[in-house]
C-alpha positions in Angstrom: 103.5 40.0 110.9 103.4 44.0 111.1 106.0 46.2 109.9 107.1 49.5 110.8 108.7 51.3 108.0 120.2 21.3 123.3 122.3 21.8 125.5 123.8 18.2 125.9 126.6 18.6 128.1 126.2 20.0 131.3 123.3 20.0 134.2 120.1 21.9 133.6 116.7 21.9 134.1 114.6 18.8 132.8 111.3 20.4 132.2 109.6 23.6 131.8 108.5 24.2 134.7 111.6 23.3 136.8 113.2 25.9 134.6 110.3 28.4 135.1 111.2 27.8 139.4 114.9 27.8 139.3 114.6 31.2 137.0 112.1 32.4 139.9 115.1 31.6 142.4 117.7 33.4 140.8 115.1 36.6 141.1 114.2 36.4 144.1 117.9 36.3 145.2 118.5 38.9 143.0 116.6 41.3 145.4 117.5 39.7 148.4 121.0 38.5 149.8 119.4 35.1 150.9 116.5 33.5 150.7 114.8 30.6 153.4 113.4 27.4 152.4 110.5 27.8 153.8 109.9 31.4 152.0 110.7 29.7 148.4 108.2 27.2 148.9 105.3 29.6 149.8 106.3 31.7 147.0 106.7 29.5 144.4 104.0 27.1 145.8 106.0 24.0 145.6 107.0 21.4 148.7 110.3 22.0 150.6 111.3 18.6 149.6 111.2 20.1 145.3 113.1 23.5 146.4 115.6 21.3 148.4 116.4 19.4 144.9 116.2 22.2 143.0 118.6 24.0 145.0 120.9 21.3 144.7 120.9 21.0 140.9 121.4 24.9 140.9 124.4 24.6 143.3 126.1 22.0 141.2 125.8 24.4 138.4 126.8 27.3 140.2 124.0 29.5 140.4 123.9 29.8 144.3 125.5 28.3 147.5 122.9 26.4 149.9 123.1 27.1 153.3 121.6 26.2 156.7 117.8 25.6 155.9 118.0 28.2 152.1 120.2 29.6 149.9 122.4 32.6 149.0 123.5 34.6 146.0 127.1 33.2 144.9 128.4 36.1 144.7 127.8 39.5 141.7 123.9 39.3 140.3 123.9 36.4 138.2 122.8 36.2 134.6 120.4 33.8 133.8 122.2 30.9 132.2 121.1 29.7 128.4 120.1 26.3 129.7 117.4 27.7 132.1 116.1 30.3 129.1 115.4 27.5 126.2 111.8 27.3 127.7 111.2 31.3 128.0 108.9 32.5 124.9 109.1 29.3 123.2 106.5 29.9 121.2 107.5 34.0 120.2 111.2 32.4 119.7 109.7 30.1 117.0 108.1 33.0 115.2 110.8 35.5 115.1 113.1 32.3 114.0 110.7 31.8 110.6 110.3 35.5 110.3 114.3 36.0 110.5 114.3 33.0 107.9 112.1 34.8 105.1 114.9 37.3 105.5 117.6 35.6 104.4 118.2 35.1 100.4 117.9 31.7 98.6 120.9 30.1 96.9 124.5 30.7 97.6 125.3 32.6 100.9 126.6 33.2 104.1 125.4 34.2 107.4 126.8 35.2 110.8 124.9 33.9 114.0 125.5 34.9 117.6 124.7 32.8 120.8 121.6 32.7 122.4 118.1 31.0 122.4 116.2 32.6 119.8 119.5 32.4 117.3 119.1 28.8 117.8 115.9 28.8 116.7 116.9 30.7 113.7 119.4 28.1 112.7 116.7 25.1 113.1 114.9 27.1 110.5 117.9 27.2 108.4 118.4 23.5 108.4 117.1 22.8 104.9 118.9 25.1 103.0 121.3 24.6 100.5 124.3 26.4 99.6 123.9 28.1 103.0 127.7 28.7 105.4 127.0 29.7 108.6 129.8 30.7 110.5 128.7 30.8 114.6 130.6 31.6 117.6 127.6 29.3 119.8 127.8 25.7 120.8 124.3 25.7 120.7 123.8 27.0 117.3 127.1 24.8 116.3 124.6 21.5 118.0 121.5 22.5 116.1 122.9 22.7 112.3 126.7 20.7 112.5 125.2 17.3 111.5 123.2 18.6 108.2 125.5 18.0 105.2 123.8 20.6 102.6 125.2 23.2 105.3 128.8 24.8 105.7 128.9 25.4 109.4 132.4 27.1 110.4 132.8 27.4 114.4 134.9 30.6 115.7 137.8 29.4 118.5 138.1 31.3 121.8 136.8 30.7 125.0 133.8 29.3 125.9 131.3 31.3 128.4 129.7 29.1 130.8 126.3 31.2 130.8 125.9 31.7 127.2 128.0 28.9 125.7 129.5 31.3 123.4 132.9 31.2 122.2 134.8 35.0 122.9 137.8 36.4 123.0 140.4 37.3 120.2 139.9 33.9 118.5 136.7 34.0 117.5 137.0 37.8 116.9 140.1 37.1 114.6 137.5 34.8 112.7 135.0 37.4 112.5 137.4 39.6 111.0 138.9 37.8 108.2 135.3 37.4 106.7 132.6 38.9 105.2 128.7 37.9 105.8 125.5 39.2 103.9 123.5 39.0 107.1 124.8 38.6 110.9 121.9 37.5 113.0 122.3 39.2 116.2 120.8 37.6 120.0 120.9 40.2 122.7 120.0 40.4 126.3 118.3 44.2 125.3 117.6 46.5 123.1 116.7 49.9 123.4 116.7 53.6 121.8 118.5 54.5 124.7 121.6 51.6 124.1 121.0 49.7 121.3 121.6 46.1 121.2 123.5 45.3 124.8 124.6 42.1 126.3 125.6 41.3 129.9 129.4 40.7 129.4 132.1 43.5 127.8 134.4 40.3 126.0 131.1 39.1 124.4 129.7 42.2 123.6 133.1 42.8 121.9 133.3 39.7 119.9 130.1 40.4 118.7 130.6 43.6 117.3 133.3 42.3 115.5 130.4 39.9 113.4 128.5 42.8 113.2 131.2 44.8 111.6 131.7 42.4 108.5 127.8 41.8 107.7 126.2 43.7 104.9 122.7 43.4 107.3 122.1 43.1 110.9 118.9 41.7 112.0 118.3 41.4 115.5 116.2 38.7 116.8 114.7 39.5 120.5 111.5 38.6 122.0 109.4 41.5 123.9 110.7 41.0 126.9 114.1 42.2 125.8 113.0 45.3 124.3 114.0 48.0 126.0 116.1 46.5 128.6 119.7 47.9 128.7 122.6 46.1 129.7 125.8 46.7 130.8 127.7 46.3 127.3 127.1 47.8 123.5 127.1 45.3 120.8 125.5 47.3 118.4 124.1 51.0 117.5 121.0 51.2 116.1 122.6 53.2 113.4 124.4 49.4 113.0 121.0 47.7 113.2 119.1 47.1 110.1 116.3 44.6 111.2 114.9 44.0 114.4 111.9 41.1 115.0 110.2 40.9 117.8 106.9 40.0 119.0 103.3 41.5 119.9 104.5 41.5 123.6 107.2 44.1 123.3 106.6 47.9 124.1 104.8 49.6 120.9 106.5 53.3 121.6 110.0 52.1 122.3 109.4 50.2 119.0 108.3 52.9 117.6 111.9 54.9 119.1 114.1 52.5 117.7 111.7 52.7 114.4 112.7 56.4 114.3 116.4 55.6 114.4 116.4 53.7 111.0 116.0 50.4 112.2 112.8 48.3 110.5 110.6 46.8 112.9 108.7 43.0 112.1 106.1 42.0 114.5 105.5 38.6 114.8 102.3 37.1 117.0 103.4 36.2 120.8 102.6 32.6 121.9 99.4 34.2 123.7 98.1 35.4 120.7 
């Protein structure tokens, strides 16, 4: 470390490497408005017969509509859902999740966590704590920690978003706002110099902010593939942002940009490394 300064309930993809193709799907129909059969299985080196099933599976879940020997977009650029993302970085996640850890004090506290993979991970490596309330606005944080009885787990209403399975809206904000957290641990779709911490969606990005606003620390956790991305909605400044850990992968000068805002900087190893 350097310093600067289970989804159980709906379809996804049973291994790694399904996960890895159907991500590689939703890219390649990113760029183009449809997409042949016969062009997915030379360029993802896989048998029509696996792109026909995997197609399937993503149609059920709503990623894209089949057609006529392919597929096409279902509609506005699609944002990779959580389910297909637990098996990016799993490695880097681990490490930023045990780095975010050693940040948090021993004995009596509370924490905020936000949806996304890598908060997940942070809450696995909260699990053995006592005295610890987490209060979450994630199912998938909610699944990791609900069942361990030395933690105080408190789960915002609103609605649920099908990509992230976070809870938004002015339930769960109203929850964020009638508390107060020592440390909110922030997941994020990007971070920048330019934007800060941004997310894909305005009602998330809002709901967030509303944690952020009642924590005494931020610390964003984002592998180095999110650094420097921008996204369509603010969740944070960096003038907001106290912590951010990331990985060895992510760009050293826009690290070393959002460094010069205020914002401390841990490096953890990358799963390469």
């Amino acid at each position: 470390m350097t310093t600067l300064n289970r989804e159980i309930f709906l379809p996804r993809a049973t291994s790694s490497k399904r996960s890895d193709r159907m991500r590689a799907v939703l890219s390649l129909l990113s760029d183009h408005e449809s997409i042949s059969l016969a062009t997915l299985s030379r360029e993802l080196l896989v048998s029509a017969a696996t792109i026909r099933r995997d197609l399937a599976d993503m149609e059920a879940q709503g990623l894209l509509v089949r057609t006529h020997g392919g597929a096409r977009a279902s509609g506005a650029p699609t944002e990779v859902p959580v389910r297909l993302r637990d098996s990016q970085f799993r490695d880097a996640k681990r490490r930023i999740a045990l780095r975010a850890a050693e940040l948090i004090p021993t004995g009596p506290y509370a924490i905020a966590i936000s949806g996304g993979t890598t908060t997940a991970e942070v809450a696995k490596a909260l699990a053995l704590r006592q005295q610890l309330t987490i209060v979450t606005n994630a199912l998938t944080t909610a699944i990791e920690i609900a069942s361990r009885p030395n933690l105080k787990v408190i789960m915002t209403g609103g609605v649920v978003r099908s990509s992230s399975f976070e809870v938004v809206g002015s339930l769960a904000e109203n929850t964020f706002n009638a508390i107060n957290v020592g440390t909110a641990i922030l997941g994020t779709d990007g971070i920048s110099s330019q934007g800060g911490a941004t997310t894909h969606d305005e009602t998330e990005a809002r709901t967030n902010h509303a944690m952020v606003m009642h924590a005494q620390r931020v610390i964003v956790v984002a592998d180095g593939s999110k650094v420097g991305r921008l996204t369509l909605a603010r969740v944070a400044g960096l003038t907001e942002i106290n912590d951010l850990i990331t990985d060895s992968t992510a760009d050293p000068a826009e690290l070393e940009r959002i460094a010069a805002a205020g914002v401390t900087i841990h490096v953890v190893p990358s799963g390469s490394n």
